[in-house]
N, C-alpha and C positions, 0 to 999 in steps of 0.2 A: 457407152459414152467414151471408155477411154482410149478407143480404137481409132474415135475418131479426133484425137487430140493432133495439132498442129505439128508437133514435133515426140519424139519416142523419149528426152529427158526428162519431157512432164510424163512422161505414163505411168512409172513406178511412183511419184511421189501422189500423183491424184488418188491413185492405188490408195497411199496410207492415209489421206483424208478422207475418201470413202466408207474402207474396210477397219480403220484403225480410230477411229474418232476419239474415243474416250481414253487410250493411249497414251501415257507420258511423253510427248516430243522432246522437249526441251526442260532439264532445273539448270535455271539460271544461276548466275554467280551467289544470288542470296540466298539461295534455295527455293527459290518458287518456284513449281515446276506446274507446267503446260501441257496441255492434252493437243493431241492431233484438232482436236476442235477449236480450240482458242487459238493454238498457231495458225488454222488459216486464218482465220478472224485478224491475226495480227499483220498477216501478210496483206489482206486486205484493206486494211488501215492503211498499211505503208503505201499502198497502190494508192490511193486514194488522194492521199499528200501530193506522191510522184505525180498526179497526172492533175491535180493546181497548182503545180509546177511548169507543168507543158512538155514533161517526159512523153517521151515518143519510141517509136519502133527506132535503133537507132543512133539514140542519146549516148551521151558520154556520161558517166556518172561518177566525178572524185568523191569516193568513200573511206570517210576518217571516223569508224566509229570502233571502239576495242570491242573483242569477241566478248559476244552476248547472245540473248535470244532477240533482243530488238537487231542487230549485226543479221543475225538468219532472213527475218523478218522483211528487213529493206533489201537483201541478197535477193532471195525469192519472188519481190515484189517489181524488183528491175528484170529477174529475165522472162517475170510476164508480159513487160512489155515490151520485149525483144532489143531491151537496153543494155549497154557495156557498160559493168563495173570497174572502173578503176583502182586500184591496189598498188600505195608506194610501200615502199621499204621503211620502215619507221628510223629504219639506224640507216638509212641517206643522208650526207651530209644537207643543210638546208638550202646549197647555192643550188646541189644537183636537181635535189626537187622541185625548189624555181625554175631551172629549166627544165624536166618534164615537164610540169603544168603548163609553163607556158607552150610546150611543144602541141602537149591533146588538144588545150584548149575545152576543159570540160566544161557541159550543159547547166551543172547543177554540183556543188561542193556539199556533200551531207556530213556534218559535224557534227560530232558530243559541244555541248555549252562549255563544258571543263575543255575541250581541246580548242576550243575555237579562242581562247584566249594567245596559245600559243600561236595562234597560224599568223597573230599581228607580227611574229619574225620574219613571214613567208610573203613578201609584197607581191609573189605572184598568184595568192588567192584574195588579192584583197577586192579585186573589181571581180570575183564571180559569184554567178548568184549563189544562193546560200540556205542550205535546210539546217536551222539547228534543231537538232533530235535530244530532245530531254525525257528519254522513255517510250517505249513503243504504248501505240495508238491502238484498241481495237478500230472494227470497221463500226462506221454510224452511215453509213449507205447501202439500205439494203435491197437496191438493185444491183449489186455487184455481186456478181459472183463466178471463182477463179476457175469454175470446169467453164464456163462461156466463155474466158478469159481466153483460158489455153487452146479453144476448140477457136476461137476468133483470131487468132493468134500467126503471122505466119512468116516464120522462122526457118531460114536452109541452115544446111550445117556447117557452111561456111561463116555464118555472123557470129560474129564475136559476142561471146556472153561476160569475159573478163579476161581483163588486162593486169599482170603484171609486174610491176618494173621492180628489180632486183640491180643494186650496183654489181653483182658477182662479183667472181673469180679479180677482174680487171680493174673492177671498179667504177667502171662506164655502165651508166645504167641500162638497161634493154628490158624492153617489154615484152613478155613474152605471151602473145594471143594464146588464147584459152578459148575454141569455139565452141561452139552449143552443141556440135558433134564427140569433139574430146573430152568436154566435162562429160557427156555419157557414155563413150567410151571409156573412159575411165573406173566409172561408178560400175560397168561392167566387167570391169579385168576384177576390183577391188570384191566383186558379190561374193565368189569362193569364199572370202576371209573374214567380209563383213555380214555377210546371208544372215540374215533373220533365225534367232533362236527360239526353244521353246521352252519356258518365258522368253521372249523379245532379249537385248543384250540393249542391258544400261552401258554405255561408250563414252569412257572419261578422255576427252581430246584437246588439243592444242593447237589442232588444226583446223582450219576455216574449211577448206575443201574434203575434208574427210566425214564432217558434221553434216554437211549436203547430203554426200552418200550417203550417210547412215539414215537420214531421213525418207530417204527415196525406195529403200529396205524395213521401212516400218519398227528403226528402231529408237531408242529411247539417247541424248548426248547431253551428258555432265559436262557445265561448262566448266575450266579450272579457275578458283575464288583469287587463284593468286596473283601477282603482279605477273603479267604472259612476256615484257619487257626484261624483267630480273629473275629470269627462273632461275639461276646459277648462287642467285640470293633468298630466293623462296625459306621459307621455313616448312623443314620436311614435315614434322609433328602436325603441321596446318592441311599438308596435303592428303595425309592419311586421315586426319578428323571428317574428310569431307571424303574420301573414296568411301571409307566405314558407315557412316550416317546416310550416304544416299546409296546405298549396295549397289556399287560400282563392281561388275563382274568383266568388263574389259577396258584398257588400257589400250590410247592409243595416240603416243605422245611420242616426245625429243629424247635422244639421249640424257641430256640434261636434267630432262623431268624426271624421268625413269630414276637417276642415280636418288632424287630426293626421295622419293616412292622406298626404294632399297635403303637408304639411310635409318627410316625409323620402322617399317612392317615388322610386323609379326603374324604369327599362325592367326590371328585371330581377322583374317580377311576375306572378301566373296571373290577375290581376284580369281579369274580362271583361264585369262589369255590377256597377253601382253602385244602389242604389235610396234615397235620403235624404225625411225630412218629419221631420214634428213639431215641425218651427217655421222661421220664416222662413228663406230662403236667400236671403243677401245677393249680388249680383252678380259680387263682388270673387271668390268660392267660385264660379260657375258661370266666371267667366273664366280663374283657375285651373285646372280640373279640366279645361277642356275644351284647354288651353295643355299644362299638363304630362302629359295621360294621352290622346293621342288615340284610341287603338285601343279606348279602356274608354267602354263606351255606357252613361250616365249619366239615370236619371230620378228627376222631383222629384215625392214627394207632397204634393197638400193635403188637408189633413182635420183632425179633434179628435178628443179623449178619443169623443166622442159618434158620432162620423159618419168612420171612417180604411178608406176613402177616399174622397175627394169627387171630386177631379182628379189624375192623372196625365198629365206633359209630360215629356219633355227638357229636358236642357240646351242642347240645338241651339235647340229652338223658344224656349226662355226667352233664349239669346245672339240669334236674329233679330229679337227681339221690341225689342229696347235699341235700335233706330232712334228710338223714339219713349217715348221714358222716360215721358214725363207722362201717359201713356195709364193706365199703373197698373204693378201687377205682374203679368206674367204667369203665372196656374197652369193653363192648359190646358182641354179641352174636360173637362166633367163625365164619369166612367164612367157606363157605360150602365145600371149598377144601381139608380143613385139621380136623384132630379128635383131641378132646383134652380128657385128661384125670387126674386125681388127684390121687397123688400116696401119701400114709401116710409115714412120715417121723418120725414120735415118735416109731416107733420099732428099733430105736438106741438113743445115745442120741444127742440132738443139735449139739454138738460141734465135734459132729464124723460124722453128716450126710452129710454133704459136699464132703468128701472124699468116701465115701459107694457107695459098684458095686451096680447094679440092676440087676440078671439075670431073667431071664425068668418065672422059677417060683416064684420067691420073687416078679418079677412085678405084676404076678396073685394076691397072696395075700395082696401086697399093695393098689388095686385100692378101693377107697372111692366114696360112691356115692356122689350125689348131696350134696350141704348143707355143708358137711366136707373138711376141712383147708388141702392143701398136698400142693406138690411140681406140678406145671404143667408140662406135659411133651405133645408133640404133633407130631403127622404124617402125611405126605400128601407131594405128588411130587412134594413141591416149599419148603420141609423142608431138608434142608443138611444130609447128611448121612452118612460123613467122614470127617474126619481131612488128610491129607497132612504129611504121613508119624511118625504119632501119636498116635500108638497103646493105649497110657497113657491117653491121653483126649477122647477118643473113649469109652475108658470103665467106664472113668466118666461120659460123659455126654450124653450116648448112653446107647439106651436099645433094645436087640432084643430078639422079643417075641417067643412065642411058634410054629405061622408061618413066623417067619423068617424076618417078619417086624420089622424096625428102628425108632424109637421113640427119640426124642429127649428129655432131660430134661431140660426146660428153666432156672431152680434158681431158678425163680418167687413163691411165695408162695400165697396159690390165693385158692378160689372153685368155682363150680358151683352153681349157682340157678337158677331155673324156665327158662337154655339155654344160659345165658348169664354168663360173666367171672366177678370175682372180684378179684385185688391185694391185697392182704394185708402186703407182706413185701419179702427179699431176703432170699437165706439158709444162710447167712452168717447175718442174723442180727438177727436169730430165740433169743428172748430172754426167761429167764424159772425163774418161781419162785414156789419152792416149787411143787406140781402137778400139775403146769399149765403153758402154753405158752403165749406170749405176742408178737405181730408183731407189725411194728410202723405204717405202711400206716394211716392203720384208726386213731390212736389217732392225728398225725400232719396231717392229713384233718379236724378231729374234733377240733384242736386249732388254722387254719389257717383260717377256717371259724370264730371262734367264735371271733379271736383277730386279727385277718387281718395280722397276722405273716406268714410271706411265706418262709423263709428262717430261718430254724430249724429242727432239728432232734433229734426223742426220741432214746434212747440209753442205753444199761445195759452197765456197765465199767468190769472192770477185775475183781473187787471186790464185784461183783455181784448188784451195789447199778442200780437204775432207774434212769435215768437223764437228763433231757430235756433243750438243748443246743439252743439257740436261737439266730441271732442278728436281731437290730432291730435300726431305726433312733429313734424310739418313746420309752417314757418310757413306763412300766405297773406296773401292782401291782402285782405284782409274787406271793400274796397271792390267789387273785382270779384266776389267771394260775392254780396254787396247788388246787385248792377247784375244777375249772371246771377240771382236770384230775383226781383227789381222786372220784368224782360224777359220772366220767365216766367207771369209774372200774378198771381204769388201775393204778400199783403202781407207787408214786414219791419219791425218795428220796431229789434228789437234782434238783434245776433251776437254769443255770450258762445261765448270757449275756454274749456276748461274744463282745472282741474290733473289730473285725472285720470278714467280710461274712464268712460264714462256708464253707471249702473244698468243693468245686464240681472237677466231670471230667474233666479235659483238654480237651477232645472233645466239650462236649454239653455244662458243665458248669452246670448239673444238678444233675446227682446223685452224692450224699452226699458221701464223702471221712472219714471212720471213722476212718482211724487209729488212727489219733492225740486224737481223741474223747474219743476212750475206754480204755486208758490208768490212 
């Protein structure tokens, strides 16, 4: 039967309805937790809704529901029937998200009842039609069923199963297609790390795309109880009551989460593997985790919205690697699914190369060997390869080469050595003095190590001075600051503390917001 399924992303997960039925799928936020059997049941409920709706092979579908098992449910339910979920940014401003919406133009707006109070700020969902979801459905139709679904089903790799829209880096929102191809490309680069254990592996996550995959490998996904908006505000004691009680044996969340997890643990845990990315991990978090949790084997992803995964390490190899701070950041040797490459960026000048096409042959002549500082860019069938009606961000942040392959360009400013990746800074923070470049990665590893400051950012201003912005509870002697950054090679002009924490993202709360900073 599932040979003969429509597409190869349903084949692993019809696998765990099959073979797994009486299997925990999903404990919800309250702690109810669902067997492979009643999850399909509930996926078929959702279908059910979707198509007296007039869902179709297709459809567009604004989806506004916070991570749940009903959230899976209606997930699963749209790419049976070869429909695009929609995904904004919850921390978008809400003119930007008036115009996305207005731009897709979705088929169907599926709202929680609690959120749909808000959306009366969003006048661009007010004329669309509308599911509100007050709890998932089982199926009351029992001529449906989802192997005839998938087997009727017919889906190329190119349709879009979800859409994206992230403000980024910019701030301009960009959709980033997610096709039915790369969600399973994906779920396969991820199998290594997520493979099915024996007992199965309960998977406490924060992530929407990560809970797919775990499903499609027949394992068990703790949702988090907490507010998934305010993790930086979570109460850690809450989050350990609930990894404890439901024998959570892996972790697969935000930096952000993880520090709350590390806030209150103790020996008394099923934890057995940790896996953290989507956005920077500061050293202070790998020193931590690896002090207080040593039996828990701990690995760090890199990657984006566009390309997750790029690198997989350790916490071991990222603690070995802190001999030599200035080297960059370590994230590890590339997986073997994706190619990376370093593209030279000083054939304009800094403050233009942000905005600069890459065609084809100017990618030829940009690639830098091993050793040399560029821009990363990378390719491989779990790396996006289009924006969402966005000719403008396609040709910025997109490179197609001489055969016709899609290269991404991450920002990231980074090289190779001896196979493995080093960060050293964003395009957007390339600093320049006189004939030479300056990135911040390495020097605030090199001063986070040396003075236990973890919350600070080196910085050129508009006036071209150096400036290394700090807070901190403790004092220091900001001459010896000055002395270990002048020894280090890198210029200072100025060391300002600051009254209070330095700008992070509203998402993660980790990368550095420099606006205020460079002025």
């Amino acid at each position: 039967m599932i040979e003969s399924l429509s597409h190869p992303v349903f084949h692993d997960l019809q696998y765990s309805f099959e073979h797994y039925a009486d299997r925990i799928a999903v404990i919800d936020k309250d702690g109810c937790k669902y067997t492979y059997a009643e999850f399909e049941q509930f996926i078929l409920g959702a279908y059910q809704n979707l198509l007296e709706k007039g869902i179709k092979k297709g459809s567009k579908v604004l989806v506004a529901v916070p991570m749940s098992m009903e959230l899976y449910a209606i997930l699963e339910a749209l790419f049976a029937f070869g429909a695009t979920a929609i995904f904004l940014d919850p921390w978008m401003k809400g003119k930007k998200m008036g115009s996305v919406i207005n731009q897709v133009k979705p088929d169907l707006f599926i709202v929680t009842k609690k959120l749909s109070r808000i959306t009366w700020l969003l006048p661009a969902t007010w004329a669309l039609d509308k599911w509100k979801v007050n709890g998932a459905t089982k199926n009351s139709d029992q001529s449906l069923e989802l192997a005839s679904i998938y087997k009727a089903l017919d889906v190329k790799d190119e349709d879009n199963a979800l859409i994206t829209f992230t403000s980024g880096t910019s701030g301009e929102p960009k959709g980033a297609n997610r096709t039915f191809s790369f969600l399973y490309a994906q779920a396969e680069t991820l199998k290594a790390h997520l493979g099915t254990n024996a007992p199965p592996s309960i998977d406490y996550t924060n992530f929407p795309i990560v809970g797919l995959a775990a499903f499609a490998l027949g394992n068990s996904v703790a949702i988090p109880q907490i507010n998934l908006m305010k993790l930086h505000q979570s109460n850690s004691q809450e989050v350990i009551e609930q990894i404890t009680k439901q024998e959570v044996d892996r972790l697969i969340v935000s930096p952000s989460l993880l520090r709350k997890v590390l806030e209150t643990i103790s020996n008394n845990h099923s934890i057995k593997t940790v896996m953290t990315g989507g956005a920077p991990i500061s050293i202070q978090l790998v020193k931590t985790a690896l002090e207080k949790c040593p039996t828990i084997y701990f690995e760090a992803i890199y990657g984006s919205t566009e390309a997750e995964p790029i690198c997989i390490t350790t916490f071991t190899e990222i603690n070995n690697q802190l001999e030599q701070p200035l080297k960059g950041v370590y994230v590890g040797a590339p997986v073997k699914e994706v190619q990376v490459k370093i593209v030279d960026y000083t054939l304009e000048k800094p403050s233009d190369y942000k905005d600069g096409i890459i065609d084809a042959n100017d990618f030829i002549k940009r690639q830098l060997p091993p050793g040399y500082i560029g821009e990363i860019v990378v390719t491989g069938d779990h790396v996006n390869k289009n924006y969402y009606k966005n000719p403008k961000a396609f040709k910025l942040n997109k490179i197609v080469d001489k055969d016709g392959e899609i290269w991404h360009r991450t920002g990231d400013i980074g090289y190779l050595e001896e196979d493995v990746l080093y960060l050293v800074g964003r395009d957007h923070r390339i600093m320049h003095d006189t004939d030479k470049d300056y990135h911040p990665y390495p020097i605030e590893q090199f001063l986070e190590l040396k003075f236990g400051i973890s919350d600070l950012g080196y910085i050129q201003n508009i006036d071209g001075d150096f400036c290394l912005f700090y807070f901190s509870h403790k004092d220091f002697d900001e001459s010896e600051i000055k002395l270990a950054i002048e020894g280090s090679s890198y210029p200072i002009d100025k060391i300002i503390k600051t009254k209070k924490p330095l700008r992070r993202d509203a998402r993660h709360k980790s990368k550095l917001q420099i606006e205020d900073l460079v002025l």
